[in-house]
C-alpha positions in Angstrom: 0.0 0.0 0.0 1.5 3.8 -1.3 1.7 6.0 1.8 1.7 9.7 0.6 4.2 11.7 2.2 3.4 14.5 4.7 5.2 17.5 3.1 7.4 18.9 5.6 7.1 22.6 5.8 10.2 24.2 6.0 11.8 26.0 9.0 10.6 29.8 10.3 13.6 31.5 11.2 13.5 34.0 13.9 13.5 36.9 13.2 16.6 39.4 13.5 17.0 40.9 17.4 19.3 44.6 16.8 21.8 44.0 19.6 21.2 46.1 22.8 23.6 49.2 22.9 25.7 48.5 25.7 26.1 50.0 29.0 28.7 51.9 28.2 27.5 53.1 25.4 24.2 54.6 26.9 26.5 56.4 29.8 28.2 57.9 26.7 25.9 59.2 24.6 23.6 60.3 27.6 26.8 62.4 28.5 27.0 63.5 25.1 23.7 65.1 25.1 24.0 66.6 29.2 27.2 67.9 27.3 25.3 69.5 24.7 22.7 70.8 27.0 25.5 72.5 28.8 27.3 74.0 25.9 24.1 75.1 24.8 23.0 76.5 27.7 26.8 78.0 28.6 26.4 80.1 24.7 23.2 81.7 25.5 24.4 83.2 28.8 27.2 84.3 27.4 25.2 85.8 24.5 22.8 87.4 27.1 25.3 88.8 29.3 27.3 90.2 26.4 24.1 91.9 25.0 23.2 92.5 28.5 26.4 94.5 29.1 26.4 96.2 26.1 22.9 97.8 26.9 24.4 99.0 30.2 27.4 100.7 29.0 25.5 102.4 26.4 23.1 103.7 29.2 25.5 104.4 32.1 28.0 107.3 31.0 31.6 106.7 32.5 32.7 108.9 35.6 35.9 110.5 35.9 39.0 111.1 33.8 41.5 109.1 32.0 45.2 109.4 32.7 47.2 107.4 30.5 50.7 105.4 31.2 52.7 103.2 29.6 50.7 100.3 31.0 47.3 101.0 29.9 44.8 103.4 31.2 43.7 104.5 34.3 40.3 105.9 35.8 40.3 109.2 38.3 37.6 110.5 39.8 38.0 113.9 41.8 35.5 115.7 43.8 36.8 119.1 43.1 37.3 120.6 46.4 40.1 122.7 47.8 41.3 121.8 50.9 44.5 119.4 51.6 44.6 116.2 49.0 43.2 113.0 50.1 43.1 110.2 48.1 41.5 107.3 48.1 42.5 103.8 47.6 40.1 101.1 47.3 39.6 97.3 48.6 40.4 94.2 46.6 38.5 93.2 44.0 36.0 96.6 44.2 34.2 97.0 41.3 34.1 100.5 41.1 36.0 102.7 43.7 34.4 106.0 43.0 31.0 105.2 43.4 32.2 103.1 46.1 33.8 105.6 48.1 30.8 107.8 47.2 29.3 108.3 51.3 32.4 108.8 52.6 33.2 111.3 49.8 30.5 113.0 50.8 31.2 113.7 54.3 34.9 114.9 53.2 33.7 118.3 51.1 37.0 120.2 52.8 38.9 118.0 51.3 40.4 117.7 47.4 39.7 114.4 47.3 40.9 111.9 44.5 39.9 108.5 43.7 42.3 106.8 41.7 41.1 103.3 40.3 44.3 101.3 39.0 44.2 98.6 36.6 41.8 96.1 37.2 38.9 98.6 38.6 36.1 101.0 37.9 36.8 102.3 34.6 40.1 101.4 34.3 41.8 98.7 32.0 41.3 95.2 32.6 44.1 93.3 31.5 47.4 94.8 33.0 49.5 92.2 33.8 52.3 92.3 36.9 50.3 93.8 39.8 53.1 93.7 42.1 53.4 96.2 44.9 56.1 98.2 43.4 54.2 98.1 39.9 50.7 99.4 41.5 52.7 102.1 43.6 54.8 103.3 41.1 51.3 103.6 38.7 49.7 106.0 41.7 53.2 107.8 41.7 53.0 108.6 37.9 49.0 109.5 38.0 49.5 111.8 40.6 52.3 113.6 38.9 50.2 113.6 35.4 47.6 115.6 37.6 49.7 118.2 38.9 49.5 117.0 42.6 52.2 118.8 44.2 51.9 118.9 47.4 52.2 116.0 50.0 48.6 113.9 50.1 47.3 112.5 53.1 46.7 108.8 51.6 43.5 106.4 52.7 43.3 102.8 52.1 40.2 100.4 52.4 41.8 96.6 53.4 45.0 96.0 50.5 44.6 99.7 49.3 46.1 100.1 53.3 49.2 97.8 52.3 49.8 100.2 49.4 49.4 103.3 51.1 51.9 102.2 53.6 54.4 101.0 50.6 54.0 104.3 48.7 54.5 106.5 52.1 58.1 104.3 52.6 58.8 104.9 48.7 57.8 108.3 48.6 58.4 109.8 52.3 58.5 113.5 51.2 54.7 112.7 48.8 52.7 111.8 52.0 51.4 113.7 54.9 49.9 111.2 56.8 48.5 107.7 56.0 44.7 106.7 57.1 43.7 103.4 57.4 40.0 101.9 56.6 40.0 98.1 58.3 43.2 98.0 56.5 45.4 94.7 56.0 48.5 94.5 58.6 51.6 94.0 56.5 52.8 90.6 57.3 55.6 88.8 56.4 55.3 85.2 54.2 57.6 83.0 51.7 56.9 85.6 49.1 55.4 83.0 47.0 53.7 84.6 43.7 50.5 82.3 43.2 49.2 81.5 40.1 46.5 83.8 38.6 43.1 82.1 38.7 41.0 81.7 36.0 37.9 80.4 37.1 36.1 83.9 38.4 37.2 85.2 34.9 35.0 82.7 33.3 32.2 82.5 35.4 31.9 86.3 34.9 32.5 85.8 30.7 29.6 83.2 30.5 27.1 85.6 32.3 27.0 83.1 35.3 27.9 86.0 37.9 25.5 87.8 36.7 22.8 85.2 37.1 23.8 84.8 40.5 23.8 88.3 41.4 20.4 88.6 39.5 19.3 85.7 42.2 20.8 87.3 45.0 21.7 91.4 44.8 22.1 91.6 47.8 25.6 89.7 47.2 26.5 93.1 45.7 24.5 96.1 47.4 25.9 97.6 50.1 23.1 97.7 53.4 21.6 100.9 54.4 20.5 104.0 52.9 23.9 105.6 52.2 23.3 105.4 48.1 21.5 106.9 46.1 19.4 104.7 43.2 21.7 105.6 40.6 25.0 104.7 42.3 23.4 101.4 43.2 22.4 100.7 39.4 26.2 101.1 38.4 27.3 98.7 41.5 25.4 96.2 40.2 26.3 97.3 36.3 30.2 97.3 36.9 30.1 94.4 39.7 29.4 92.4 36.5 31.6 94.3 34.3 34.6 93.5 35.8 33.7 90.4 37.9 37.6 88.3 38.1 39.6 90.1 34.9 43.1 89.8 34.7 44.4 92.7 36.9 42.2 91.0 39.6 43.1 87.6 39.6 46.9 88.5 38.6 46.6 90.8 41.8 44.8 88.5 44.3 48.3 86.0 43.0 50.3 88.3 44.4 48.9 89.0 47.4 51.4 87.4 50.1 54.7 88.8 48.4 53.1 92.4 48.0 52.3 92.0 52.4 55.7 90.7 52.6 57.3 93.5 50.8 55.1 95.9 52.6 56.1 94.6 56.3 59.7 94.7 55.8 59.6 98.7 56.0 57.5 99.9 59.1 55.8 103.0 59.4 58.2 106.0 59.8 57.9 107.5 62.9 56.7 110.4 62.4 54.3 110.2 59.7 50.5 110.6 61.2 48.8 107.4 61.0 44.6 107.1 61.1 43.8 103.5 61.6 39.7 102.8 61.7 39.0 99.1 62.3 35.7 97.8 62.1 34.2 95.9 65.4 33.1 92.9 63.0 37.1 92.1 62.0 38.3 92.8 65.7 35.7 90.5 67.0 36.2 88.0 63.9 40.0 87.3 63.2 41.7 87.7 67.3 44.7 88.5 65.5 43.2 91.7 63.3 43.8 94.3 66.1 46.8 93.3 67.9 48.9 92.9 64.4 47.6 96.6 63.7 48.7 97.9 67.5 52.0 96.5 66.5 52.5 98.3 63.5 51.6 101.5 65.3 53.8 101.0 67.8 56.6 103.1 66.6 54.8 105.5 65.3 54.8 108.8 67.2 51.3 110.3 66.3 49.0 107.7 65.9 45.4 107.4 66.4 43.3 104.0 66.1 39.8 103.7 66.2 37.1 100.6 66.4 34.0 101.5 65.0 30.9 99.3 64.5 29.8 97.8 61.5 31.6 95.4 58.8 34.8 95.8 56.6 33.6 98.0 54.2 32.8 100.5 56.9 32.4 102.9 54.6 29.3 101.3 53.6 27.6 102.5 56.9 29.9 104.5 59.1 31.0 107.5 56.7 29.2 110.5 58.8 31.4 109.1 61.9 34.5 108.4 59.5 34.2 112.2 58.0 34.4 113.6 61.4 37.4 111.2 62.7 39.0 112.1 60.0 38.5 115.7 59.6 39.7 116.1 63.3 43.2 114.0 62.9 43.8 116.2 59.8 43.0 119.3 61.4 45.1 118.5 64.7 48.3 116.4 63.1 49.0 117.2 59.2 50.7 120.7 58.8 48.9 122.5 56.2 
């Protein structure tokens, strides 16, 4: 008997599986597009910030005079009055010295007072390199000479500006009246070390990220009280971002130990007047702040040191009491 074959039917084959990406290759390409979010992210604030800028120069008309040196230019701001010169040296890293000396200007209308931003501040070029003590001295030496100041000026320096006034009175004995201090920095000796400029502020300040931060937080940037006026506050904030970690500043902050070291190894002459105003939050802060300054008055035959309340830019909140120290120590110590 036939049989009739069962026709086989041939084999299904399975269909084709694409091979799972691996691990390693999801962690990558997921970094890849965080990376791009970033970049992406990172070119609009720069964008904004740069338009953002733009808009505020355009609006805010620049104080003050230029004075130019070999170096670059630098910003001065004078009050125009006629009594005995004082000029005015700012903190590290201030944005803009003029408006931020603006109270205590204010309370010191007997006085020709000059505000001289150096490289790095206010108005002033950016990128100076070099902002060693003898650089930054011999820079105030030259724009004081380019404005005809004769006559021996009665110097005033907030925190590092006091380290320079105190290297420029040793450099330039018979230029300097008398020396006044605001919460200055003690000069003290160190291993001279020049530090390596710092990059990172500069950055955060080109990609606009300062600026968001400060946009967050303003109060990061205003000074408290009621001491100024809505316009000078609109060009803190302006300039904070301006000049937020350029060159002059970070090259400056690098060579901050060998510029107190240089600074201690001349003490105060003897008989140069001295003004030293410390501010209670520092004295209560840092227990070495006021005995380093008793120290350095210690030779010194006419000195006068203060304590006053408030923080280190006491200038912020203390000018009317500042004005009337000062005025008094001029009147009864620097021969007219």
């Amino acid at each position: 008997m036939a049989t009739t074959a069962t026709p086989t039917r041939p084999e299904t084959a399975a269909p084709a599986r694409s091979p799972r990406p691996s691990r390693r290759r999801r962690i990558a390409r997921a970094l890849a597009v965080g990376l791009a979010i970033v970049l992406a992210l990172a070119f609009v604030s720069t964008v904004a910030n740069a338009a953002e800028t733009a808009s505020e120069k355009a609006q805010l008309t620049p104080y003050g005079e230029t004075v130019t040196l070999n170096a670059g230019d630098i910003n001065v701001w004078r009050n125009g009055g006629s009594g005995p010169t004082m000029v005015l040296l700012s903190g590290y890293g201030t944005p803009a010295p003029a408006v931020d000396f603006a109270p205590l200007v204010r309370e010191l209308e007997a006085f020709d007072v000059i505000v001289v931003e150096g490289f790095g501040y206010g108005y002033s070029d950016l990128d100076v390199a070099n902002r060693s003590i003898e650089n930054i001295t011999s820079e105030l030496h030259t724009v004081l000479a380019k404005l005809h100041v004769d006559e021996p000026v009665i110097l005033a320096g907030h925190s590092v500006g006091g380290l320079y006034a105190r290297y420029y009175a040793n450099t330039y004995p018979d230029q300097v009246a008398a020396v006044i201090g605001i919460d200055p920095m003690a000069a003290t000796a160190t291993s001279l070390e020049v530090g390596t400029p710092s990059i990172t502020e500069g950055v955060a300040g080109a990609l606009g990220l300062y600026r968001v931060v400060t946009t967050i937080v303003p109060d990061l940037i205003q000074p408290p009280g009621t001491a100024y006026t809505a316009g000078e506050r609109r060009r803190t904030a302006a300039m904070s971002n301006w000049n937020y970690g350029n060159p002059s500043i970070s090259d400056e902050w690098s060579q901050l130990q060998a510029n107190s070291t240089k600074a201690a190894a001349q003490p105060f002459a003897a008989d140069l007047p001295v003004l030293e105003m410390l501010s209670a939050e520092s004295v209560d802060g840092m227990p070495w702040w006021l005995p380093n300054h008793e120290a350095e008055l210690a030779g010194v035959a006419t000195h006068q040191l203060e304590v006053l309340e408030g923080a280190h830019y006491l200038h912020w909140t203390q000018s009317p009491q500042m004005g009337r120290i000062i005025t008094h120590f001029v009147s009864a110590h620097v021969t007219p």
